[in-house]
C-alpha positions in Angstrom: -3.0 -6.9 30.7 -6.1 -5.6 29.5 -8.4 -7.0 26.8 -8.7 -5.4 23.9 -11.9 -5.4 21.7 -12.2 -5.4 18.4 -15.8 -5.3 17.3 -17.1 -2.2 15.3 -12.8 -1.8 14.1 -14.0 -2.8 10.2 -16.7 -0.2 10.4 -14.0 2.3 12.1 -11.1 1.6 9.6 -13.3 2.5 6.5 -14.1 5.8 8.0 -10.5 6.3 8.8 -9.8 4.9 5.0 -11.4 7.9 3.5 -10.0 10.7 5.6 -6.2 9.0 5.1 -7.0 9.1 1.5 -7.9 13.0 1.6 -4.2 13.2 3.2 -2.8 10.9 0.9 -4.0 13.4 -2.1 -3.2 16.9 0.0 0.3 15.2 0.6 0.7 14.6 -3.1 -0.4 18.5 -4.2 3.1 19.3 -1.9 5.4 16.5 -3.5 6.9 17.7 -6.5 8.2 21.4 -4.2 9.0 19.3 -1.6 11.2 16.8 -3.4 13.1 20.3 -5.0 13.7 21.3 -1.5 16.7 21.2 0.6 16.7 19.5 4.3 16.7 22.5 6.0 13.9 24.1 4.3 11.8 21.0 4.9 12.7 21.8 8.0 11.7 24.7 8.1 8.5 24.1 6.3 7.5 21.4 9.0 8.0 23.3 12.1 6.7 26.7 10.6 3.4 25.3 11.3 1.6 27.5 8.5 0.8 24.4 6.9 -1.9 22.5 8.9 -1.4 19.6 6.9 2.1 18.8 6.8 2.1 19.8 10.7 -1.1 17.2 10.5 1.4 14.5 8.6 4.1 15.1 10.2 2.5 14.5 14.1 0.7 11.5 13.0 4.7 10.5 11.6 5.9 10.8 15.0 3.3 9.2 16.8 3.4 6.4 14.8 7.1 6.1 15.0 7.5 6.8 18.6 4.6 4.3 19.8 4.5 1.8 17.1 6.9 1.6 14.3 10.2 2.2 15.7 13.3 1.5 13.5 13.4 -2.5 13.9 10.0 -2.5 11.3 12.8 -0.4 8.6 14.8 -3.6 9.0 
């Protein structure tokens, strides 16, 4: 197994912080349609890909899930 460094990660994660926090607030301009909506049409809205952020949320979602955060951290 390979070792992993950590130096530099502090500086790296407060960059990081501010550009999540800009998501954070985009998401939050979309919430109150998007909590009227139906499945489908979030759906929809996802894989329309007119909306760079949500398609940005959204593929962060699944990488997250798919290499990290699988369904045993829900339980």
């Amino acid at each position: 197994m390979a070792d992993l460094n950590l130096t530099g990660q502090t500086t790296l994660s407060s960059t990081i912080l501010t550009r999540i926090n800009q998501i954070k607030a985009a998401m939050e301009l979309r919430k109150e349609v998007w909590n009227r909506m139906s499945v489908a049409k979030k759906k929809a809205w996802i894989a329309s890909g007119k909306d760079p952020i949500m398609t940005l949320a959204w593929n962060i979602y699944k990488y997250l899930r798919d290499n990290f955060f699988g369904q045993e951290v829900d339980n």
